[in-house]
C-alpha positions in Angstrom: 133.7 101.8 -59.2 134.0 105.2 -58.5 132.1 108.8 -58.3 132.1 109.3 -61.9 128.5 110.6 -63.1 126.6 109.4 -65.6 123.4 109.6 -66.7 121.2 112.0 -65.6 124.3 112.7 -62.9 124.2 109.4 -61.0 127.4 108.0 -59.7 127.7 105.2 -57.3 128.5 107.9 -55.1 125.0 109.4 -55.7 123.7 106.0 -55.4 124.6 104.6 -52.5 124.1 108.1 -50.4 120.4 107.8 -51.8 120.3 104.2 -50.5 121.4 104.8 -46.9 118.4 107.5 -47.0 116.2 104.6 -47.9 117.9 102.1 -45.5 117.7 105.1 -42.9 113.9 105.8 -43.2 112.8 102.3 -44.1 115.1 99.9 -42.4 116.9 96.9 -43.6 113.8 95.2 -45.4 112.7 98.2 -47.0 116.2 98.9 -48.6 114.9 97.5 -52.4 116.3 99.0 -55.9 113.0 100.4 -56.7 112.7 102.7 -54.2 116.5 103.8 -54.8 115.6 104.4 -58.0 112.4 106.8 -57.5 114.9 108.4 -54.8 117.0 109.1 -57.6 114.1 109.4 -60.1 115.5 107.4 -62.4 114.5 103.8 -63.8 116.1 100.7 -61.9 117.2 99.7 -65.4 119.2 102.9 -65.4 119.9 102.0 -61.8 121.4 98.5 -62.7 123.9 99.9 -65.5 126.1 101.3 -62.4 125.2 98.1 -59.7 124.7 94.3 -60.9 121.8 93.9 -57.8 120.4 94.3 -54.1 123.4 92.4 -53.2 126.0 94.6 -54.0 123.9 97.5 -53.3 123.8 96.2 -49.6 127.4 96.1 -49.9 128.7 99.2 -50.7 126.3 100.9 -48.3 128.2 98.7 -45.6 131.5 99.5 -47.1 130.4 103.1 -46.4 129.6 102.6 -43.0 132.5 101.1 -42.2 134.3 104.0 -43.5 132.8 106.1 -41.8 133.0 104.4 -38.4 136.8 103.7 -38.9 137.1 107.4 -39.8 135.8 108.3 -36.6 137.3 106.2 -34.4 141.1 107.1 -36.0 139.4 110.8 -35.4 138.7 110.0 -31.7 141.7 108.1 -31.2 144.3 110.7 -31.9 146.9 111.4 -29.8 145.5 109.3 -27.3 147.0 106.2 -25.7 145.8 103.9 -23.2 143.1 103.7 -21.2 142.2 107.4 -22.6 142.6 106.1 -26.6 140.3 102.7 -25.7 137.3 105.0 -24.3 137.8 107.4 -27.1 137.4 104.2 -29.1 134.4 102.9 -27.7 132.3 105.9 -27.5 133.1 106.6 -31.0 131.8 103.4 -31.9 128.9 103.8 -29.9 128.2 107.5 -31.0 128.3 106.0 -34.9 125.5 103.1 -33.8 123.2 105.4 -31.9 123.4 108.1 -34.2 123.4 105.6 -37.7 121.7 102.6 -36.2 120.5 100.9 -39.6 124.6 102.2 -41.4 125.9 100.0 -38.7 123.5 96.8 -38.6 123.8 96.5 -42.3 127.4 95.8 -42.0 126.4 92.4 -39.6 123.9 91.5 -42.5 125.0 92.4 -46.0 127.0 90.3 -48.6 130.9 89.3 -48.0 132.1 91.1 -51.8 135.5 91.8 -52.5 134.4 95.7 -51.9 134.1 94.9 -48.3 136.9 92.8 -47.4 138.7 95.3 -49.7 138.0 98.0 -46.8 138.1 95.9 -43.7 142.1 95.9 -43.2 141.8 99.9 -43.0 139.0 99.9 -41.1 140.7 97.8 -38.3 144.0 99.2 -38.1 142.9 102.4 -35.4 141.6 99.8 -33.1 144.8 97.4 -33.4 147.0 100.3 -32.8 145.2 101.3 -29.7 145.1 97.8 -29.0 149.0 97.4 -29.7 149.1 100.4 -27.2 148.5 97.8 -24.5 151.2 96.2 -25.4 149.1 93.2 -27.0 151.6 91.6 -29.4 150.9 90.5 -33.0 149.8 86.3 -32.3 146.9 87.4 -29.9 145.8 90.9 -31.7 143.5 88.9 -34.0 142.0 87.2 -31.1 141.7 90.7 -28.8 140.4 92.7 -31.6 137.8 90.0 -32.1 136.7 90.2 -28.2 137.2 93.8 -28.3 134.5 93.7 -31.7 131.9 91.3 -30.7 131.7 92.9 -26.6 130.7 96.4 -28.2 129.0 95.0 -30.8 127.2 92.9 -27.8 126.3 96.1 -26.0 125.3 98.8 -28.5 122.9 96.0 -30.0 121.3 95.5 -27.3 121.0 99.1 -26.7 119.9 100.5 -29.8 117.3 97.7 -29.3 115.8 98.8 -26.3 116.6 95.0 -24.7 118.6 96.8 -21.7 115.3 97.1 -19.0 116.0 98.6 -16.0 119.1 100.7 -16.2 119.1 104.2 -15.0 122.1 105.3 -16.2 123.4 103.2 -19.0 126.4 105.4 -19.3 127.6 104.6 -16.5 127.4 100.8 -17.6 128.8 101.4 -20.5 131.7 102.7 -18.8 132.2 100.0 -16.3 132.0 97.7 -19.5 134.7 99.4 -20.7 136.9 98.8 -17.4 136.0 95.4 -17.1 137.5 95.7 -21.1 140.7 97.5 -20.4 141.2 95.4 -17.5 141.5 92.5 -19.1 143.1 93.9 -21.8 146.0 94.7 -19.5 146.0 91.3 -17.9 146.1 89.3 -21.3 149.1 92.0 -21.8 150.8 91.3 -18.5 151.0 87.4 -19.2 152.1 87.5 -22.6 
């Protein structure tokens, strides 16, 4: 599938940038065909010549975010190593999630399709070469990209959900998660 247009103009291109709107102003549960549609004024049968449902719909906006997060991160990440690369990383990805809260969440929540696990292997690679840069080798980087993933993912939820009470400064949090991070990082990569 590509950014061809079609009728009236629409591409999937057009499509799915007029369903992160709707995602963006109406959340998860509000994301529905119909209101893609209007967006685009044209009719959901229209609409469902260029996507076969909600489903893959969901997908391809998550496909998109992760794009655009991975194309940050490699952004942020360049010519950086270290310590310097992993908090270039992080507040990246934490920059993409505050800024595109409902772009990010609907890549924990929509569909597994072949579009998305299409995209994941790219998507990954800047933070296993920063990773790598650590000197984690290739039999534990699935594991330490995985506790790299689900720690930040831990964190910016909770943050872009208001459940961190009572933190003045959640910056500086964040930055002693991300030592408490590296340092292990560099432990793992001392004993292997």
């Amino acid at each position: 599938m590509g950014g061809r247009p079609t009728h009236k103009g629409v591409s999937i291109d057009r499509i799915v940038d007029a369903a992160v709107q709707v995602l963006a102003d109406h959340g998860y549960e509000g994301l529905t065909t119909a209101e893609v549609a209007r967006r685009l004024d044209i009719s959901q049968p229209t609409l469902y010549s260029h996507v076969r449902n909600l489903d893959q719909l969901r997908s391809l906006i998550a496909v998109r975010g992760m794009r655009e997060l991975s194309h940050r991160v490699r952004v942020a990440v360049q010519g950086r190593e270290g310590d310097d690369a992993m908090r270039a990383m992080a507040y990246a990805y934490r920059g993409f999630v505050r800024n595109y809260p409902a772009l990010y969440m609907i890549q924990q929540r929509a569909p597994s399709t072949q579009e998305y696990w299409d995209a994941a292997p790219k998507a990954a690679q800047a933070v296993q070469d920063v990773l790598r840069g650590y000197g984690i080798d290739d039999e534990q980087l699935p594991h330490v990209h995985l506790v790299f993933r689900t720690s930040i993912h831990g964190f910016v939820d909770q943050e872009i959900n208001n459940a961190i009470p009572d933190v003045q400064n959640i910056d500086a949090s964040f930055d002693l998660f991300l030592r408490f991070l590296t340092d292990g990082i560099k432990m793992l990569a001392a004993d292997t």
